[in-house]
C-alpha angles and dihedrals in degrees: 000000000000086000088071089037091071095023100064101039076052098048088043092055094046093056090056088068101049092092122033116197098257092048082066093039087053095062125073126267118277088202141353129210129184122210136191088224107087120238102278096050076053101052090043101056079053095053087050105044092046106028086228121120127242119247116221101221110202088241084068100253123125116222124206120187126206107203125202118235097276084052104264129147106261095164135021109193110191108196108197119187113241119181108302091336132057131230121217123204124210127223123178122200109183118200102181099163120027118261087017123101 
């Protein structure tokens, strides 16, 4: 019994670290959406609904991440600013086993 008591916060844990944030960012968009409220109204309404801050990225987006329960990267949301608007796009990562991308 002690034995899964340090295996699965260490599996866990290990599964955290299968997809960084710029693997993600380095492939293409999965989807792309295009709002009237401008970037940071985006960004905020994605603070709020996953408790998770925003990261400022130097090319001016704003990246908000949705993890799954052990911790993985599940969604990347790049929000872009565009005229008076934003676009988001939209990157999946599926870990549906863990250890497995």
């Amino acid at each position: 019994m002690n034995f899964f008591r340090i295996l699965l916060p260490a599996l866990g844990l290990a599964v955290a670290g299968c997809t960084s944030v710029n693997a993600i960012l380095a492939k293409e968009a999965d989807e792309v959406f295009h709002s009237k409220l401008s970037s940071q109204q985006v960004a905020d309404c994605f603070e709020q609904a996953n408790n998770f801050g925003v990261i400022e990225r130097p090319d001016g987006a704003r990246v908000a991440q949705f993890r799954n329960g052990y911790g993985g990267i599940v969604k990347l949301f790049s929000i872009y600013p565009e005229g008076t608007g934003s676009r988001i796009e939209a990157r999946h990562s599926f870990v549906g086993v863990p250890g497995m991308r």
